[in-house]
Each structure stands twice: as structure tokens, then as C-alpha cells.
C-alpha positions in Angstrom: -13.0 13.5 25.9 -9.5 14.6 25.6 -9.4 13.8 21.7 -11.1 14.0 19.1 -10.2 10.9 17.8 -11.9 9.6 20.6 -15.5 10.7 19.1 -14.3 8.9 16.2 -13.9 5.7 18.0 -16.9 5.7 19.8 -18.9 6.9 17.1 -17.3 3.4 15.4 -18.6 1.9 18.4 -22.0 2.8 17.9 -21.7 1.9 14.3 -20.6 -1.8 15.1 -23.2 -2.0 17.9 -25.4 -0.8 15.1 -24.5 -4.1 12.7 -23.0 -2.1 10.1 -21.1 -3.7 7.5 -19.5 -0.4 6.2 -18.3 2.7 8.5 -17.1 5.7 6.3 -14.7 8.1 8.7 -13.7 11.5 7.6 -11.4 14.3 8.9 -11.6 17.6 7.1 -9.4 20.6 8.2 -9.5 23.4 5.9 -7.0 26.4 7.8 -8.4 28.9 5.2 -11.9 28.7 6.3 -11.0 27.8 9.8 -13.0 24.7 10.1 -12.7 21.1 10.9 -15.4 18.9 10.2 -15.7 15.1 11.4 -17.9 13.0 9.7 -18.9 9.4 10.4 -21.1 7.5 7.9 -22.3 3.9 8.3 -25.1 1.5 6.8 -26.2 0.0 10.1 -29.5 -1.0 11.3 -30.2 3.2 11.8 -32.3 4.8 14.2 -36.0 5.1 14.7 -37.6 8.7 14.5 -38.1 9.3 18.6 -34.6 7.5 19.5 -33.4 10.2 16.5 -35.5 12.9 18.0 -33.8 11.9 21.6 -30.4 12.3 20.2 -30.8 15.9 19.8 -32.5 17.1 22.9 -30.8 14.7 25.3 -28.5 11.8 26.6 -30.2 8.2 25.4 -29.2 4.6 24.8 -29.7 1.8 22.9 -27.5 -0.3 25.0 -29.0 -3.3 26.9 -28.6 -2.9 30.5 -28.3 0.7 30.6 -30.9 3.1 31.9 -32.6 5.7 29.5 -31.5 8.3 29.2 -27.6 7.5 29.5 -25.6 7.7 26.3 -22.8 10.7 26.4 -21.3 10.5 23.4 -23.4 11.8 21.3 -23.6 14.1 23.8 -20.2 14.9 24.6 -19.4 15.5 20.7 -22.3 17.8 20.7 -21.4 20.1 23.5 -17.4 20.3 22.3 -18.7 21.0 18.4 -20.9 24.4 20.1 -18.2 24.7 22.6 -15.7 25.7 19.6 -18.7 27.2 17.6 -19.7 24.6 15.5 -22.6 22.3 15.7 -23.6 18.1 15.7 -25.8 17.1 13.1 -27.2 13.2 13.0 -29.2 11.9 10.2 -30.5 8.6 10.7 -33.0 5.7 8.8 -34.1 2.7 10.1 -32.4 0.1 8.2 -30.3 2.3 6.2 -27.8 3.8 8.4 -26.5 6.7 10.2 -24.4 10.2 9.1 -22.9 12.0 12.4 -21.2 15.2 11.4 -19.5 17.5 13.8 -18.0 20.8 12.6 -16.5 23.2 14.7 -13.8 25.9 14.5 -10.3 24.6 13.6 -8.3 27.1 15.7 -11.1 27.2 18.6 -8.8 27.8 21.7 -11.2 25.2 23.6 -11.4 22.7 21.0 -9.1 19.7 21.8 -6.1 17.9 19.6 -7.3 15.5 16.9 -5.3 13.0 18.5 -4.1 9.8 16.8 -5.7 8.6 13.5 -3.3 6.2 12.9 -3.7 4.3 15.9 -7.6 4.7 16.0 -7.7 3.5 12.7 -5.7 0.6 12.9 -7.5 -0.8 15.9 -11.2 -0.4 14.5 -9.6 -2.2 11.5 -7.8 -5.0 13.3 -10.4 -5.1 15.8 -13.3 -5.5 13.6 -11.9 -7.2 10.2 -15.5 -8.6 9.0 -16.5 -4.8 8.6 -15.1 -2.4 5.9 -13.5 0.7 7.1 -12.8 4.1 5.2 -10.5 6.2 6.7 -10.5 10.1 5.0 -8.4 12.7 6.4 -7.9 16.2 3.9 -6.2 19.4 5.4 -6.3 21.9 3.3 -5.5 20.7 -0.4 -3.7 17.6 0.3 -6.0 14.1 0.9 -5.0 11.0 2.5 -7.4 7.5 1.9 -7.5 4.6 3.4 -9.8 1.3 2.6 -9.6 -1.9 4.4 -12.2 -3.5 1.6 -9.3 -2.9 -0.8 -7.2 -4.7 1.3 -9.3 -7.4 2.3 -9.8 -8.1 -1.7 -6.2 -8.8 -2.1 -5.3 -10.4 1.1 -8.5 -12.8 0.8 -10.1 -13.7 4.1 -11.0 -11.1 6.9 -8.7 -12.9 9.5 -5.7 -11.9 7.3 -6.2 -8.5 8.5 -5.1 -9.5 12.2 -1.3 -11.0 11.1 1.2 -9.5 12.0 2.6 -8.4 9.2 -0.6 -7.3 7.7 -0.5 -5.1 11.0 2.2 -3.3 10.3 1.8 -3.0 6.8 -1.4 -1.2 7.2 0.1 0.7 10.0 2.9 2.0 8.1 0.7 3.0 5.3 -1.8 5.2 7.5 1.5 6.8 9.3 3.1 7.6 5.8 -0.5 9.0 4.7 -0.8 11.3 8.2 3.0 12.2 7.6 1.8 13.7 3.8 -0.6 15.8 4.8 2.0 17.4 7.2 4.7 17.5 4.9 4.0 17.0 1.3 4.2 13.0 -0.5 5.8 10.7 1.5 9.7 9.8 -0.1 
């Protein structure tokens, strides 16, 4: 994949597949240590031990209608994290969820751009109002949050995420969150 952020999405993917009701997405880059570390969290329906056990040794699916072995992203994320010497760990329970975590080297000549968190964000939230969606980015010593559940308990119902002024609200808030960690507070 071109972009990181594309992981991120269909890691999401997975998640919502999965039936989770919460997907925790984080974005570390720490330029001191060199490192950037993705991490996707959710409380989905989690994986049994040999689909877990497949995961890490080669390409599978839980997808209807799709051969086994077939799934690359897990795949994919794996071979760019040793690519740019890092690794891909998954943790999984059955009805408890799953933890992906990709680290890798930040300024890894091979490793590809972040890409666009704003507009990932946005669509997994728009997209998908009935779940809750936590968006973490940090570089360095500056931290940017975002929660759709806090959102979602002011607004009210779920479908009040998809108007569109809601919409650009939330958009301009992840834009002046990204635009902080670049350049200090937003004014």
C-alpha cells in the first residue's frame, strides 16, 4: 500500500467485519528514538487460536466467499513493518477483541508517507456512526485526540454524525489537531 493510513483503514475494516463496537487507532512518531508505531485496538468478536496462529505465518481470511489462505493485509502491514526494521505483532481473544501493532523505523528510506488521517478518520467515523472511534496521533511531545463517543453524547443519535455540518465540524477539528502537531496549538 502506498500509505500508511491505508493499514489503518483496512485494519478498521477488519475491525467492523469483526462486530466491534469500539476501534481504538493510534499514531506514534517519536523522531528522537526514530520510531513510529501504529496501533489498532478493538473489542470485536477476536480471533480463535489457529486463525491467530495463521496470521503470523501466512496470508488467511475470514471473509465469506474468499478462498483460504487469501487475506493480505495483515500481510502487507507485516512485510512493510520488517521492510523498515520493525515488526507486526497481533494479539487476539475470542470474544474480547483484537490489538494490531506495527512499529517500524520512522526515517526508514523504504517506509511509505503516513498519508492522510484526517480524511481516514473522518470516513471510518461517518461511514460507520453506530461504532465509537478513537483517533490518537502523538509526534514527539505534542498529542492530538479525537473521540466520536464524545460526540455522539452531545449530538444525541448516531445518524447525527452523517449531517453535514456535523461533517465538517469534525473535519475541521481533526485538520486543526494534525495542523498542531506540525506546528504548535492551533490559533
Amino acid at each position: 500500500m502506498d500509505e500508511l493510513m491505508l493499514h489503518v483503514l483496512d485494519l478498521a475494516m477488519n475491525a467492523i467485519a469483526a462486530q466491534a463496537r469500539t476501534i481504538r487507532i493510534g499514531v506514534w512518531e517519536d523522531q528522537a528514538r526514530d520510531r513510529l508505531v501504529i496501533c489498532m485496538a478493538d473489542n470485536g468478536r477476536g480471533m480463535e487460536p489457529d486463525l491467530l496462529a495463521a496470521t503470523q505465518n501466512r496470508l488467511a481470511t475470514t471473509k465469506a466467499g474468499r478462498p483460504k489462505p487469501f487475506g493480505l493485509g495483515l500481510a502487507l502491514l507485516r512485510q512493510t513493518a520488517e521492510m523498515c526494521n520493525g515488526a507486526l505483532t497481533i494479539l487476539s481473544q475470542p470474544g474480547k477483541g483484537t490489538l494490531v501493532r506495527a512499529q517500524m523505523q520512522h526515517s526508514h528510506i523504504d517506509r511509505p508517507p503516513l498519508g492522510d488521517c484526517v480524511t481516514t478518520v473522518l470516513q471510518l467515523i461517518v461511514g460507520h456512526p453506530q461504532i465509537g472511534f478513537r483517533f490518537t496521533h502523538r509526534v514527539n511531545d505534542r498529542c492530538y485526540s479525537f473521540d466520536s463517543r464524545t460526540v455522539k453524547r452531545v449530538l444525541g443519535p448516531a445518524e447525527w454524525l452523517q449531517l453535514p455540518e456535523t461533517v465538517r465540524w469534525i473535519r475541521q477539528d481533526l485538520e486543526r489537531g494534525e495542523r498542531s502537531l506540525l506546528n504548535g496549538p492551533a490559533r
